[in-house]
C-alpha positions as CSV (number, residue, x, y, z in Angstrom):
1,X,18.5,41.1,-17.3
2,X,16.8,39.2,-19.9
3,X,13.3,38.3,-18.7
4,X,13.8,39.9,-15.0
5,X,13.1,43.5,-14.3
6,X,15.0,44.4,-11.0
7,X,14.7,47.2,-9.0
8,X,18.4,48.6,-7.2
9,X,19.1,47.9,-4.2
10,X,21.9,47.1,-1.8
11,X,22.0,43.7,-0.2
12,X,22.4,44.2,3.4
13,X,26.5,44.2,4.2
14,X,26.6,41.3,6.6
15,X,24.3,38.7,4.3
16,X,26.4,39.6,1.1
17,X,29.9,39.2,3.5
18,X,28.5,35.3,4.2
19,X,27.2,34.2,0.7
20,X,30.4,35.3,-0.6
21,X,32.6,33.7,1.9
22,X,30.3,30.5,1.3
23,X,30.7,31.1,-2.7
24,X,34.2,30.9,-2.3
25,X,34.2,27.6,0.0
26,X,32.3,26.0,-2.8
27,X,28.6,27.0,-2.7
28,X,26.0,26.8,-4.8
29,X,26.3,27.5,-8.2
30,X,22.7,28.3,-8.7
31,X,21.4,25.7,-11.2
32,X,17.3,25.7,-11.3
33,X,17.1,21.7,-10.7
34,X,19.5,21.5,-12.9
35,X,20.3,19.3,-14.6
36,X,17.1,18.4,-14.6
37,X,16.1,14.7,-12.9
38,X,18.0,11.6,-13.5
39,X,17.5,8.2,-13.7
40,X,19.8,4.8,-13.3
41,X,21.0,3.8,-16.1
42,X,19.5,0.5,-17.5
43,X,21.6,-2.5,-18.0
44,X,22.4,-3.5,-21.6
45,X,24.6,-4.7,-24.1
46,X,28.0,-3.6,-22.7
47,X,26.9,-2.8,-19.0
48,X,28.1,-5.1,-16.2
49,X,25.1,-5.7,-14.1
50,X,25.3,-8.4,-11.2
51,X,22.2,-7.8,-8.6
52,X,21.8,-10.1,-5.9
53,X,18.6,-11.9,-5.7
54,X,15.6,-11.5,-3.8
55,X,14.2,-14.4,-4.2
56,X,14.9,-16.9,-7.4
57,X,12.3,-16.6,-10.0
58,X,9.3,-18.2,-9.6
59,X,9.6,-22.7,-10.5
60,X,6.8,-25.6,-10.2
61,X,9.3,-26.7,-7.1
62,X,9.9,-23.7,-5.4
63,X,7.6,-23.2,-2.7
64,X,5.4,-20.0,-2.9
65,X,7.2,-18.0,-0.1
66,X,10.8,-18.6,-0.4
67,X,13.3,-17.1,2.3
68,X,15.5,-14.8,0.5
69,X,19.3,-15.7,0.7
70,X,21.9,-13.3,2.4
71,X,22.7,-10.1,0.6
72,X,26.4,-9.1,0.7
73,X,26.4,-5.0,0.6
74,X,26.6,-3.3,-2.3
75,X,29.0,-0.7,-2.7
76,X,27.4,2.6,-2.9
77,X,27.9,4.3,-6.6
78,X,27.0,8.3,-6.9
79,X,23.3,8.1,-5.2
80,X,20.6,9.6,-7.9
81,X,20.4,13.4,-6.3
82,X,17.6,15.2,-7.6
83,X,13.8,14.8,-7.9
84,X,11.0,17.2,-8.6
85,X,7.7,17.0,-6.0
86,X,4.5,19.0,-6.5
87,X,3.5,20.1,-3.8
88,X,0.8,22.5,-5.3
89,X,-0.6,23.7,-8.4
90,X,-2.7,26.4,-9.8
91,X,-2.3,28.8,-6.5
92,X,-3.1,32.6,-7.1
93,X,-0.5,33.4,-4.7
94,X,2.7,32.1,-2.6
95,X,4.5,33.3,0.4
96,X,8.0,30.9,0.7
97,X,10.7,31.8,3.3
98,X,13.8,29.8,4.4
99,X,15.1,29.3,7.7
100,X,18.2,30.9,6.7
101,X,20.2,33.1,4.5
102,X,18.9,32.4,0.6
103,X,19.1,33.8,-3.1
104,X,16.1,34.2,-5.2
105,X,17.6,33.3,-8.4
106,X,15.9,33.1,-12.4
107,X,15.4,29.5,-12.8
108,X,15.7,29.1,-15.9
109,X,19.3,30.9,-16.4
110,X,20.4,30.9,-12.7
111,X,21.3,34.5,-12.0
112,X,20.5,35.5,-8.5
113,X,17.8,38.2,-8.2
114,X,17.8,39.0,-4.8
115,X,19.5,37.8,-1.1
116,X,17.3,37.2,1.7
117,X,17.7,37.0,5.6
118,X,16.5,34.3,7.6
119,X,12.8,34.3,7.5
120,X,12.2,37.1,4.9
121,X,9.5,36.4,2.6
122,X,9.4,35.8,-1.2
123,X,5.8,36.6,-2.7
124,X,5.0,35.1,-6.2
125,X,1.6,35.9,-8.1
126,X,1.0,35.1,-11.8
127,X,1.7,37.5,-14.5
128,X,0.7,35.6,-17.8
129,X,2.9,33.7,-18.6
130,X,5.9,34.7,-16.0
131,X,6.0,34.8,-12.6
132,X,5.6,38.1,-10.7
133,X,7.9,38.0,-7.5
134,X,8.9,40.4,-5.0
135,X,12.2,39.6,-2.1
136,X,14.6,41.7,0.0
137,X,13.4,44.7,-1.6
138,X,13.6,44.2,-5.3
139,X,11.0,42.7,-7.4
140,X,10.5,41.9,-10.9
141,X,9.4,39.2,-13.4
142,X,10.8,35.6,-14.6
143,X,9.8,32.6,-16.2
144,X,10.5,30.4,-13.1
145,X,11.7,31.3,-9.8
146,X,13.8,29.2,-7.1
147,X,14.4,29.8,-3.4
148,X,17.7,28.4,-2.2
149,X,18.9,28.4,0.8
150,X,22.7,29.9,0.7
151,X,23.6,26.2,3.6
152,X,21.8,23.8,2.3
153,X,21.3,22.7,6.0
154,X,18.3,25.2,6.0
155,X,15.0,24.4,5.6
156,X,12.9,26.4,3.3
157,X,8.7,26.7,3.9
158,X,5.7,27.0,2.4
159,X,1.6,26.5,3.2
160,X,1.8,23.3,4.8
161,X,5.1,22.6,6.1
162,X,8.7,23.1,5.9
163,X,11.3,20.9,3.1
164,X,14.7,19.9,3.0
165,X,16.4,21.1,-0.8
166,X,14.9,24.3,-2.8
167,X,11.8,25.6,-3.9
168,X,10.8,26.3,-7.9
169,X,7.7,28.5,-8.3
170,X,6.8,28.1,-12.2
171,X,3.4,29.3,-14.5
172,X,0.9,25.8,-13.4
173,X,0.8,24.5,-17.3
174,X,-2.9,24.8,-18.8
175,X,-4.1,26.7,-15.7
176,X,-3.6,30.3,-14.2
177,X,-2.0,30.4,-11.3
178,X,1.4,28.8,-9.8
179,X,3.0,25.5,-9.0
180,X,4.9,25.1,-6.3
181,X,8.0,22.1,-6.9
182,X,10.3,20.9,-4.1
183,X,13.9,20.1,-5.7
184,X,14.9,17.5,-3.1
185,X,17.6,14.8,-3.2
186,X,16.1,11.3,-3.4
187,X,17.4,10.1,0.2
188,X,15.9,13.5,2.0
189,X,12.6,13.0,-0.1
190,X,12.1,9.3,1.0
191,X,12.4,11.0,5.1
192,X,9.4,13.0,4.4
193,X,7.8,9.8,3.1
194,X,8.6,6.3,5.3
195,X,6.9,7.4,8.4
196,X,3.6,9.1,6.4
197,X,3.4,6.0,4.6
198,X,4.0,3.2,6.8
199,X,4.3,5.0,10.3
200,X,6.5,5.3,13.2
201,X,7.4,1.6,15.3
202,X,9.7,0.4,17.7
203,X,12.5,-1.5,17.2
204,X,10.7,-4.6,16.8
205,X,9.7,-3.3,13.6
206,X,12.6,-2.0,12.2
207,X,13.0,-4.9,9.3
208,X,9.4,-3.3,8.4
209,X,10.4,0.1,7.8
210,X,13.3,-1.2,5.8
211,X,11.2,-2.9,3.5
212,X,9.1,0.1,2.7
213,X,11.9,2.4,2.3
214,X,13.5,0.4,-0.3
215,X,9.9,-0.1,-2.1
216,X,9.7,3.8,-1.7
217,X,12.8,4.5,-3.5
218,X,11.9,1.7,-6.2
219,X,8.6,3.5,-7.1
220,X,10.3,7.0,-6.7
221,X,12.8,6.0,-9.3
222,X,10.5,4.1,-11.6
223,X,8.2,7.4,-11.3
224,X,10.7,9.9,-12.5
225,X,9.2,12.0,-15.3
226,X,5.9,10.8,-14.9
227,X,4.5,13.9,-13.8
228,X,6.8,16.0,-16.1
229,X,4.0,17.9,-18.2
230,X,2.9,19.4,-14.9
231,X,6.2,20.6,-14.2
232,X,7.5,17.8,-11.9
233,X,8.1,14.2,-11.2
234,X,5.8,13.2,-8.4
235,X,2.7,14.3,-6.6
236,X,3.8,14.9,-3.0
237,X,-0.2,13.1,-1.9
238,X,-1.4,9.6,-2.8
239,X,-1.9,10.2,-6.3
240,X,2.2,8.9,-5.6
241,X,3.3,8.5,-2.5
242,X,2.5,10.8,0.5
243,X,5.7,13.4,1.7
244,X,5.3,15.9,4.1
245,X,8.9,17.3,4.0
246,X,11.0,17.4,7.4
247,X,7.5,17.7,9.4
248,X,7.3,15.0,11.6
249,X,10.6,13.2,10.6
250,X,11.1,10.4,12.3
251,X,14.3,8.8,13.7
252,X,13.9,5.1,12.9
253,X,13.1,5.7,9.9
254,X,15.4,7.4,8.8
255,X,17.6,5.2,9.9
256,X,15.7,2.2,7.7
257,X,16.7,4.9,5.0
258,X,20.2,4.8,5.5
259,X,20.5,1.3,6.1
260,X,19.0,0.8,2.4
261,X,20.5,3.2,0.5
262,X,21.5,2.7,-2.2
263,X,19.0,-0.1,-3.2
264,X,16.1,-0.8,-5.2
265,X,14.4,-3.9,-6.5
266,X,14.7,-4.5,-10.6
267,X,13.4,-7.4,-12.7
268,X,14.5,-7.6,-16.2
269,X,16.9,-4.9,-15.5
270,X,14.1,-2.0,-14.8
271,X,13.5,-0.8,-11.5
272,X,9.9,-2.5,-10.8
273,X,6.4,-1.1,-10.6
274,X,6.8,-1.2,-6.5
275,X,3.4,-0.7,-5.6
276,X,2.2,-1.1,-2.0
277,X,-0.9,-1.0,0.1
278,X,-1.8,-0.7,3.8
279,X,-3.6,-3.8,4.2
280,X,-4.1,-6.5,1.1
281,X,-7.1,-8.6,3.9
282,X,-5.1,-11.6,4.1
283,X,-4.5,-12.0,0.1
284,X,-2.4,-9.9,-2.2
285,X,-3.4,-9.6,-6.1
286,X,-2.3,-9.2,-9.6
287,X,-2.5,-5.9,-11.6
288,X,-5.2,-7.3,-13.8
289,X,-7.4,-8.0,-10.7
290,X,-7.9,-4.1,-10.0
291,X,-6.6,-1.9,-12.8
292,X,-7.0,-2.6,-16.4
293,X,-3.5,-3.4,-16.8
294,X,-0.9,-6.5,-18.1
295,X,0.1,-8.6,-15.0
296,X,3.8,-8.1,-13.9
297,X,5.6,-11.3,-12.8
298,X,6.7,-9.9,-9.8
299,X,3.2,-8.4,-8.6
300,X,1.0,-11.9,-8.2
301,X,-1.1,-13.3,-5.1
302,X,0.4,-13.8,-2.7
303,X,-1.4,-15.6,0.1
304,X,-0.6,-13.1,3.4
305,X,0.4,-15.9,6.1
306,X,3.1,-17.9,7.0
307,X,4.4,-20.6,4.8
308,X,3.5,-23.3,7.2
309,X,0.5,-21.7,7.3
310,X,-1.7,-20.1,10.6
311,X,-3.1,-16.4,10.8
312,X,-2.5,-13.4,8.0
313,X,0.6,-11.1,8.5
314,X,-1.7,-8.4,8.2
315,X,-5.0,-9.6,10.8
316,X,-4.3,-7.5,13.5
317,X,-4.8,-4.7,11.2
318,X,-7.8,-2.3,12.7
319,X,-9.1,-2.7,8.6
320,X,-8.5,-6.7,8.5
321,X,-12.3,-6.5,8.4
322,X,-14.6,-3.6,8.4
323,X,-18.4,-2.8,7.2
324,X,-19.6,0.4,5.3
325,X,-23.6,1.0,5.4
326,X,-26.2,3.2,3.5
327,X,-29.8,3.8,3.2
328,X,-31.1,3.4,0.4
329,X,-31.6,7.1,-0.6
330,X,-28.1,8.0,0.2
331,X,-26.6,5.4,-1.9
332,X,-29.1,6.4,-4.4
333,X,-27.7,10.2,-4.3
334,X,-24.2,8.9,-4.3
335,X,-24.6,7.1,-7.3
336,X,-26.3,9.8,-9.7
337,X,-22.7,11.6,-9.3
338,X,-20.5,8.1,-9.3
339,X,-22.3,5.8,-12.1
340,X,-22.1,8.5,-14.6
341,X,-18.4,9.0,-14.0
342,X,-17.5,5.0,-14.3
343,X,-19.0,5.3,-18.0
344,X,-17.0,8.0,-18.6
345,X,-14.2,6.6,-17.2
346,X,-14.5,3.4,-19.1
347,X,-15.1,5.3,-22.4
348,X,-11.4,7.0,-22.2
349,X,-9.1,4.2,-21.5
350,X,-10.8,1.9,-18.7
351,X,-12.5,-0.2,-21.8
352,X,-9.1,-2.0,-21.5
353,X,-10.9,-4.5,-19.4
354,X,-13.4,-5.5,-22.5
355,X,-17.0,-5.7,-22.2
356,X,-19.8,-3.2,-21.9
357,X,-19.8,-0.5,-18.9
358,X,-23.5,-0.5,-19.3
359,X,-26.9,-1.6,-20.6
360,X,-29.5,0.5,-21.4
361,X,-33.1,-0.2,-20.2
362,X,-35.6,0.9,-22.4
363,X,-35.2,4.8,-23.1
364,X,-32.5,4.6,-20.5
365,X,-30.0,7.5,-20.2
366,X,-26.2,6.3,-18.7
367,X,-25.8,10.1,-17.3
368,X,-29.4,9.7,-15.7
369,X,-29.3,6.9,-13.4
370,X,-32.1,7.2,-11.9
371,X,-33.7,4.8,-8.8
372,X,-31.3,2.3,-7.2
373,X,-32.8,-1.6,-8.1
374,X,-29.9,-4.1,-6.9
375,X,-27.0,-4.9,-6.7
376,X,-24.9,-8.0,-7.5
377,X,-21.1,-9.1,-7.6
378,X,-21.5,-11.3,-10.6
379,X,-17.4,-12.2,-11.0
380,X,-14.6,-11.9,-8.7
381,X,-10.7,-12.2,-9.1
382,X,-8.6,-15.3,-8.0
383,X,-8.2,-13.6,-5.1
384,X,-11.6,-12.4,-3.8
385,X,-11.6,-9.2,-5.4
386,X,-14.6,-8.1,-6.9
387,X,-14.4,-8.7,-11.1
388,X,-17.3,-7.0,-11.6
389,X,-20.3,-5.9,-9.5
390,X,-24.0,-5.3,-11.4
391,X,-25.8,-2.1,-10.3
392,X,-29.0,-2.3,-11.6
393,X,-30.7,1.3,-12.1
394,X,-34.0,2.4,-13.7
395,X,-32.1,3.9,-16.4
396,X,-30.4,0.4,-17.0
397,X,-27.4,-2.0,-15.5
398,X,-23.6,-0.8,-14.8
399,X,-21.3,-3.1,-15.1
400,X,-18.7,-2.4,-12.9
401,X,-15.2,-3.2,-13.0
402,X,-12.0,-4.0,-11.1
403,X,-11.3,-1.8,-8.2
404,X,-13.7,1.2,-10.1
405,X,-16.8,-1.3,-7.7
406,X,-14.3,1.4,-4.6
407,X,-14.8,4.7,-7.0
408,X,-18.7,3.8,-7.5
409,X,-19.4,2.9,-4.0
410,X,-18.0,6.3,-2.2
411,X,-18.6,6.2,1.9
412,X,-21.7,8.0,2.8
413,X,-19.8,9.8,5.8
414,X,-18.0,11.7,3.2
415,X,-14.4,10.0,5.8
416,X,-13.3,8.7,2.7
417,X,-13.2,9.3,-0.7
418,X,-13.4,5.9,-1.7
419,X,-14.4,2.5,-0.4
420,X,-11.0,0.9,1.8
421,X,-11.2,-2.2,-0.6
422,X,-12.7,-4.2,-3.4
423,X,-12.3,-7.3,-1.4
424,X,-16.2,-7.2,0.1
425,X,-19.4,-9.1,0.0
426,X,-23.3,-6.9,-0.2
427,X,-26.0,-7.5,1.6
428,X,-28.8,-5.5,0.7
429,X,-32.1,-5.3,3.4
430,X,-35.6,-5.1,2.2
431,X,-39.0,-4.1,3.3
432,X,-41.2,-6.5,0.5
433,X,-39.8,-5.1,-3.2
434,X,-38.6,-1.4,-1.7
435,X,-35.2,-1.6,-1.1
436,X,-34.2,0.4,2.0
437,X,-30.4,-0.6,3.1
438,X,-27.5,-1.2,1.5
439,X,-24.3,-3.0,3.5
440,X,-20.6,-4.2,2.7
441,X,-18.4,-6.3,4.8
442,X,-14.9,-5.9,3.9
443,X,-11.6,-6.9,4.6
444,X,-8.4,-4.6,3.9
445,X,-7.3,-1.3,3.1
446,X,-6.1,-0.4,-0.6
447,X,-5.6,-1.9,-3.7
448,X,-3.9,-4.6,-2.8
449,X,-1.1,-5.6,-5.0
450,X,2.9,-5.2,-4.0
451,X,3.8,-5.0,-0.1
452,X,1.3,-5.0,2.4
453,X,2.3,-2.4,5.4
454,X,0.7,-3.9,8.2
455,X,1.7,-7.2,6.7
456,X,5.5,-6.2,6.5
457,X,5.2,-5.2,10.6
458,X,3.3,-8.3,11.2
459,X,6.6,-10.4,9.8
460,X,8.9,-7.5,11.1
461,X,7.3,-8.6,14.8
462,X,7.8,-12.6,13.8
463,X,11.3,-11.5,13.1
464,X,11.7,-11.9,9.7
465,X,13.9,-10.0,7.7
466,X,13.7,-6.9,5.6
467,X,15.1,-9.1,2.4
468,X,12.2,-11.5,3.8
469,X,9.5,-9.1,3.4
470,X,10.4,-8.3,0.4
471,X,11.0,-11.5,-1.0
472,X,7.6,-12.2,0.1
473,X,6.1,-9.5,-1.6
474,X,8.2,-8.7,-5.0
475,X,9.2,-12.7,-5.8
476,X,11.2,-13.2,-8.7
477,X,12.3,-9.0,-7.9
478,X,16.6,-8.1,-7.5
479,X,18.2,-6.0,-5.5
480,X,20.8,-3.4,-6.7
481,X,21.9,-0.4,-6.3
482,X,20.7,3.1,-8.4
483,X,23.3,5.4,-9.6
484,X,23.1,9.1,-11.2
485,X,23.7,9.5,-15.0
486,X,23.9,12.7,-16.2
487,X,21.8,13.6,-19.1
């Protein structure tokens, strides 16, 4: 048995009589995710590669929100099929059932440990470096452990929800407890994510949904391996993109989905950096204007209104324009946690942006605040964003930068962890010299750069097209289809 220690016992007569009739109709052959996850292949020298346009790249004469032409429809090739999502790490314990009939099988060489009926638990601890698991009456000790559902028509569960594809239970690398990996195929993962990420609409905003489901697969199949030294390809939260499995699937959407497959949006013959946000406040942004990052051709300002000109896509969002407020002593606290993190964070890799993160007052400490002075936006980006806002401590000034000004100034409510945008102005109230009140006045909700979602509904509703939206969003991006290559 290698690794697994198994315990005897007979599998009940009428679950084995099914899995072997479904064997022998061409059932699962019990790979882990194996082969493990693929990506498109990349045009090169020898590779015929003719995407159709977006939108042409960007000229003097072409105005700055071009129409995209009419796509004709790609033939599908082989879809990409697998994709890794953590959907928790570093649990002492996991309970995972499926909906139907399932084998608990060694991941890492595929031989089935144990046969499960509908519902029956598995239950996975940690047992150094292994996993401990007990099913159906056996139990015993692997490496990795997958739960797969004998139709893969069944739904397997966990803590939080139920998924379409298979579970993985593997060690959680550098901690001591488990990680929990959904093996899903790309179309069933981008279900669980459209209507988390952009919502659920009418008809009306069908071109909408579209759009964000072709921008979801694009950063799903860009991401690929990103995640792979925590033993999967994407987070399953924002830290990605948010998926919450078949709950709360949602018809139109997955209709979008279809309608889409097999697309994504290239440029230079790499899927692009398809970033999107709720609500860009009327202005989209370069790269450079929040992260510490090179600008990306396709990812510029984009002014968030009609070409001829007249109110923002995006103004009927509820966070077109908002206001967070704090006392004095409250933003005070916040920052004694927030200030000395920015240093730090600018010391391992943010100090791509160049300058100093802060200035020392005389026998000033940068981990030791201290009492809240003033604050100042001294810069801001072509598009309104905050460049870099001066908070001015007893212990000295910060100097922060790019969309860090949303990590520094956390909500007081405790609603959000971070402040909705960077594109704000401060007022600050005073009684004489004693600061007492703190205010921003913001518009929009996220970073800003790539497809804004309320903007997308806002053309859907006008009645432009998906290929609109994202011509809008991604200029200069292509449209082709992705295709599995086996590694």
């Amino acid at each position: 048995m290698g690794r697994s220690s198994l315990r005897a016992r007979p599998v009940a007569g009428a679950l084995l009589a099914c899995a072997c009739a479904w064997l022998a109709a061409g059932g699962c052959a019990g790979p882990k995710r194996l082969p493990s996850v693929v990506v498109s292949p990349r045009p090169g020298p020898g590779v015929e590669a003719t995407p159709e346009p977006v939108v042409p790249p960007p000229a003097a004469d072409v105005p700055e929100h071009p129409v995209a032409p009419p796509i004709p429809w790609l033939e599908p090739a082989e879809p990409l099929r697998l994709l890794g999502v953590g959907l928790l790490e570093d649990r002492p314990r996991l309970e995972l059932r499926a909906e139907g009939a399932a084998w608990v099988r060694d991941a890492d060489s595929g031989h089935t440990l144990a046969a499960l009926e509908a519902g029956e638990p598995l239950a996975c601890t940690r047992a150094g470096e292994d996993v401990a698991w007990r099913a159906g009456g056996e139990e015993g000790r692997a490496r990795s452990i997958a739960l797969q559902p004998i139709d893969p028509g069944f739904l397997v569960s966990a803590p939080g929800g139920s998924y379409r594809g298979d579970f993985l239970v593997l060690p959680t690398p550098r901690g001591t407890g488990l990680t929990l990996v959904n093996n899903v195929e790309l179309e069933d993962y981008l279900k669980g994510v459209v209507p988390w990420e952009i919502g659920r609409h009418d008809d009306t905003k069908f071109d909408a949904l579209c759009a964000q489901a072709v921008a979801a697969r694009t950063y799903t199949v860009a991401r690929i391996g990103s995640r792979q030294a925590r033993g999967f390809d994407l987070y399953a939260t924002v830290m990605d993109q948010v998926y919450k499995g078949a709950t709360g699937e949602d018809a139109r959407c997955n209709e979008a989905i279809a309608t889409t497959a097999p697309l994504v949006l290239r440029h230079g013959g790499r899927e692009i950096e398809a970033y999107y946000s709720a609500c860009c406040g009327g202005s989209s942004c370069a790269v450079s204007e929040v992260w510490p990052k090179p600008d990306l051709p396709y990812l510029r300002r984009v002014a968030d209104k009609p070409e001829q000109g007249g109110d923002a896509w995006c103004g009927g969002s509820p966070y077109y324009h908002w206001r967070e407020t704090w006392s004095a002593r409250e933003l005070e606290r916040i920052l004694q946690r927030t200030l000395p993190e920015y240093v730090e964070y600018m010391a391992q890799g943010g100090g791509a942006w160049g300058g100093v993160a802060y200035t020392p007052a005389r026998g000033g400490s940068a981990g030791r605040p201290g009492a809240l002075r003033q604050l100042e936006i001294k810069r801001r980006t072509p598009s309104g964003r905050v460049a870099e806002l001066a908070i001015v401590m007893d212990a000295g000034t910060y100097h922060v930068r790019g969309d860090r000004a949303r990590w520094v100034l956390t909500p007081a409510s405790g609603n959000l962890a971070i402040l909705r945008s960077a594109l704000f102005e401060v007022e600050v109230v005073r009684d004489d010299d004693r600061l007492r009140e703190v205010s921003v006045r913001g518009r929009g909700f996220g970073h800003g750069i790539g497809l804004c979602q309320t903007g997308a509904l806002g053309m859907a509703a006008a009645g432009r097209s998906w290929r609109d939206i994202l011509a809008h969003y991604y200029p200069g991006a292509t449209l082709d289809a992705v295709t599995r290559q086996e590694r």
